[in-house]
Every structure is written in C-alpha cells, then in structure tokens.
C-alpha positions, 0 to 999 in steps of 0.5 A: 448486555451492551456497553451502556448497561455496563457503564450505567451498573458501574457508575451504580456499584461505584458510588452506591448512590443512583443520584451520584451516578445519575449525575455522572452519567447525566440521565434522569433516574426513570431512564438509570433505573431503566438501564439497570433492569434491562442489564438484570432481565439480559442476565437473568437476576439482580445485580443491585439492592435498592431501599429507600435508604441505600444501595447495595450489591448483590453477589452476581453484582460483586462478582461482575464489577471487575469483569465488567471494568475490564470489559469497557477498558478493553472497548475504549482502547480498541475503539480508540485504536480504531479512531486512531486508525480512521484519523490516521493518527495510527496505522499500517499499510503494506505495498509492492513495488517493482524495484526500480520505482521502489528504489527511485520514485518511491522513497521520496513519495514516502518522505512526503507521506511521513511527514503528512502521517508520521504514525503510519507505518509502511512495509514496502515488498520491492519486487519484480513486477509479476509478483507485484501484480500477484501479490496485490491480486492474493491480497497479501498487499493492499497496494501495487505499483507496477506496469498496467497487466494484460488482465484487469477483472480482479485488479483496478488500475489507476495510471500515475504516469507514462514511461518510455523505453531508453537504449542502454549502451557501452560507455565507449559505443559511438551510440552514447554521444548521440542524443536519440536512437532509432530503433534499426540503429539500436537493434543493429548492435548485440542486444541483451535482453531480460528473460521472459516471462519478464513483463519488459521483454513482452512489452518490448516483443509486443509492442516491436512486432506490431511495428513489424520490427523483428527482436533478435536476442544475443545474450539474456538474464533473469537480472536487469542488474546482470543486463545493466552490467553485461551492457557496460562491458561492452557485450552488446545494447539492451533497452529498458524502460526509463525507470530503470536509467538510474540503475543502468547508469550506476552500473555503468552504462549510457541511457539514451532516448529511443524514438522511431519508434517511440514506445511507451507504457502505463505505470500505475498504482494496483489494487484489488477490485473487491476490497475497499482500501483502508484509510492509511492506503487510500492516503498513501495512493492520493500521495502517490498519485499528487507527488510521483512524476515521470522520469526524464527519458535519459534520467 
C-alpha cells in the first residue's frame, strides 16, 4: 500500500466519479483504474464498485476512508516537518561548549545564527572542556567546541582559531604595568593553578617541559573562577589561555601577554567521525566557522 494508492482511492471514494477524480488527480483513467487494482490486489479484496452507471463503496471501502485521510495528513505534516527541517526552516541542534567560549565568543555567533534561521532552536551545554569532548564523542551533542584532544580516531576537528596563554596577576603586582611577561618572570611569582586533569594545566606542563621550563604550583583549584579570585587577592599569578582574560579581568585580576616562550593552541569545532551532521549543525559550524575570531592576547 503506498501513498499514492491511498490518494488515488480517496479521490475516488470522495467524488464517486473516476472522471472527477482522474482530473484532480490529472492521470489517464487506464493509469486511476490501475492504481486502484494495485491498492485491492495489496489488501486482498475490493474497495469500489464500478458500473457503467456509478461508483460505489464497498464496506472494506468504507471503513478505510477515515483511516486512509489520517493515513496521508500524518505523511504530509511529517513530510512537511522534514522539508522544514531541510530548508532550515525548522530544527534543533544541541552544542557543548567549554564556558569560557560559551560565555564570550559563542553568544554573538549565535546572534548571527538567529538572525540567519530564526527557526532554529539551539540548546547550548557550557562545560569543561573534557566533558565537552565526551559528550560530542557519546553523541549526546551534535557539536563540540573545545581545545583540540590528544586523541582524534572517533572525533574530526575542524581548527577556528589559534589561542595563546596570558599571565594572570594581582592588580597591585608590579608585573600588571608591563606590556608582556616572560616565562621565568612569571614563574618567579606564587603560581596557582587548575587541577588536573584539567586539559589547561596539561597543555601548560606539556608544552613547558618540552621547554625544559619546570612548573612548580603553590596553590591549585578544580574552578578557573577559584584561580581568577585567589590571584586578584594577591595569593600568587596563574596563566590561562586568552579566552579566559574576560573572566580573569571581572574577577579582578590583570591579564597580560605571555611570550619567551610563546605558547599557543588549537581551539576548534568537535564532532564525531561516523555520523553526518544534520543540516541545522552543519549551518551553525559554517556560522562558527565565518564569524568566531580570536581573542586579543590581553583581551
């Protein structure tokens, strides 16, 4: 039983004439007759009585009126829906973000996003950037934006832009009039630090020790907000990656520019390897990928 049977019998049962229907329809009545037979031959019996003077129902005809009318409203609004969907005229599309790009690049790459497919419906997940990677990789978001992952094999990662790590000092430390740190100048201070296994603090061990730089911690949190705050009191200096400045400079610490050396990473958009991204992800990376910038090292 296909679709076209059912419209073909209901324009039939509707206006008990195969002319009236033939028209509506606009087939020849050899290829109407034809469609009706196939429609009786699937379900085993007849649904129509022709004569050379009229056209009737029989019973079994009857009774799949009303089913087959709910039969095609339900395929036209779901294959409306799915056109919707396609034209991106309707939609969802989940995200995880890591907080400091969901909080300060993200909302106004959503803004252009919104005004491109005010349909579309966005559920953004801010979480730390481990998470963000599992999360994309358990398929439970479509989407990942986060530091590129030491392991690839199930995730393809498409680079938006390149970030750098900013020292993160007390307001009063002679280190905040300066217009760019070193290294051994920064690490001659307290330094506070994320916890591991936080992906910053493993960027920053990693990318020091093959420096031949030696990272010793004085205090340490699971919270950049913990780190931001315990730094603007005056416990010690931290660095973060650029993307974090904002959140740093509200909590009241100085970001300044850290060089010599100069440390950078990948941040970029996840998703998995083996499933193809729906039409309203694949507009919302192209998005992304046309309006997220960099931020200024000591932004």
């Amino acid at each position: 039983m296909t679709v076209k049977q059912l419209r073909a019998f209901l324009a039939v049962a509707q206006t008990l004439s195969f002319t009236r229907a033939c028209d509506h329809l606009h087939l020849s009545q050899p290829a109407l007759s034809l469609t009706i037979k196939g429609l009786e031959d699937s379900l085993g019996g007849a649904l129509l009585i022709r004569s050379t003077r009229r056209v009737s129902l029989t019973p079994e005809g009857e009774a799949l009126v009303p089913l087959a009318k709910r039969l095609i409203a339900d395929w036209d609004n779901t294959e409306e829906r799915l056109r919707q969907h396609f034209t991106l005229e309707l939609g969802r599309v989940a995200i995880a973000a890591m907080p400091s790009f969901a909080s300060n690049l993200l909302p106004d790459a959503l803004m252009a996003f919104r005004q491109r497919f005010p349909r579309i419906n966005v559920t953004v997940h801010d979480v730390i950037n481990e998470e963000v990677i599992e999360m994309v990789r358990r398929e439970r978001v479509e989407l990942g934006i986060a530091f590129a992952p030491e392991a690839t094999d199930d995730l393809a990662f498409t680079p938006l832009f390149t970030d750098r790590f900013v020292a993160v000092v007390p307001p009063t430390s002679r280190l905040a009039s300066d217009t760019a740190l070193s290294w051994p100048a920064l690490l001659g201070e307290d330094l506070i630090a994320l916890q591991r296994p936080s992906m910053v603090r493993r960027l920053l061990e990693q990318a020091l020790a093959s420096r031949g730089i030696a990272l010793t911690v004085a205090f340490e949190s699971h919270q950049l907000a913990t780190v931001g705050r315990m730094v603007a009191s005056g416990l010690g200096v931290s660095a973060v990656p650029s993307l974090c400045a904002p959140q740093m400079q509200a909590l009241g610490a100085c970001c300044v520019p850290l060089d010599d050396p100069l440390i950078v990473h990948d941040v970029g958009l996840l998703s998995h390897q083996d499933r193809k991204l729906s039409v309203a992800a694949q507009a919302l990376a192209e998005v992304l990928q046309t309006t997220v910038a960099a931020p200024a090292p000591d932004a």
